[in-house]
N, C-alpha and C positions, 0 to 999 in steps of 0.2 A: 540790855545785855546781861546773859548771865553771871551771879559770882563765881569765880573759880572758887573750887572744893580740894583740901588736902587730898594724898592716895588715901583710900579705904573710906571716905564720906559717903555716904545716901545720896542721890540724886534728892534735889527738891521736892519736894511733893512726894514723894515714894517711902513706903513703912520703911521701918530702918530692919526689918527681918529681911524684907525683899533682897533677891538676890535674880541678875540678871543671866539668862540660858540662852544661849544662841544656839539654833538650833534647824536640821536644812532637811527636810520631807518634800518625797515624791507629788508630783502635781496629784493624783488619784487622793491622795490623803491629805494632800490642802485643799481639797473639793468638799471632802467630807469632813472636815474641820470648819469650812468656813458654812456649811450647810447645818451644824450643831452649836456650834458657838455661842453666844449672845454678842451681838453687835456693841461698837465704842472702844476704844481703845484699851478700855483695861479687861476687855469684855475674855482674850482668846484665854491669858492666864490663868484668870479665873476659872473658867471650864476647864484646862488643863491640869489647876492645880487639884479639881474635885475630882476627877477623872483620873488621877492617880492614889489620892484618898481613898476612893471607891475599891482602884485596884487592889491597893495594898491591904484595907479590910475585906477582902473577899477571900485572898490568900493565906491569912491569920483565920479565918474562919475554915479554909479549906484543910488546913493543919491544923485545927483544933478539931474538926470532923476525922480525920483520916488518923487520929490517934485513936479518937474513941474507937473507932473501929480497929485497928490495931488492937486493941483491948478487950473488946468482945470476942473476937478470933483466937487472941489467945487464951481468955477464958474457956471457951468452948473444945480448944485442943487439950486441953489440958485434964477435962472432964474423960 
């Protein structure tokens, strides 16, 4: 049997950063979740949590692009 855990304890076995997401997707995109995944239980997180890492440096890159060019445009207006 498990121990009972105070409010705000870590589940067993689980990093203590972990933090649990419930979370309700159409069948089409649990298809293709379960088709990119890695298999095991801790397998879907994982892909989710890189797959949001990914997102979010792509974004930072995309606004670190989009200044520079802001920058050059108006260098060139300005000429």
């Amino acid at each position: 049997m498990p121990k009972l855990r105070m409010p705000g304890q870590p589940y067993a076995g689980r990093r203590d950063d972990a933090v649990v997401v419930n979370v309700t997707i159409d069948q089409a995109a649990a298809a293709i979740l379960r088709k990119y995944c890695p298999e095991g239980r801790k397998g879907t997180g994982k892909f989710l949590a890189r797959l949001l890492y990914e997102y979010d440096a792509r974004e930072h890159e995309r606004s670190r692009v989009r200044a520079q060019i802001r920058e050059v445009i108006g260098e060139e207006k300005a000429l």
